[in-house]
C-alpha positions, 0 to 999 in steps of 0.5 A, spaced: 654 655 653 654 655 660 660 657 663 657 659 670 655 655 677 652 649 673 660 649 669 662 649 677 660 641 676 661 639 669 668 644 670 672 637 672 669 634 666 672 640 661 677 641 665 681 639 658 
């Protein structure tokens, strides 16, 4: 939940 700007951050840390 959060798949938008705010996932742009915590991308790198679900990158998996």
């Amino acid at each position: 939940v959060g798949t938008g700007a705010r996932s742009e951050k915590i991308r790198t840390y679900n990158y998996k």
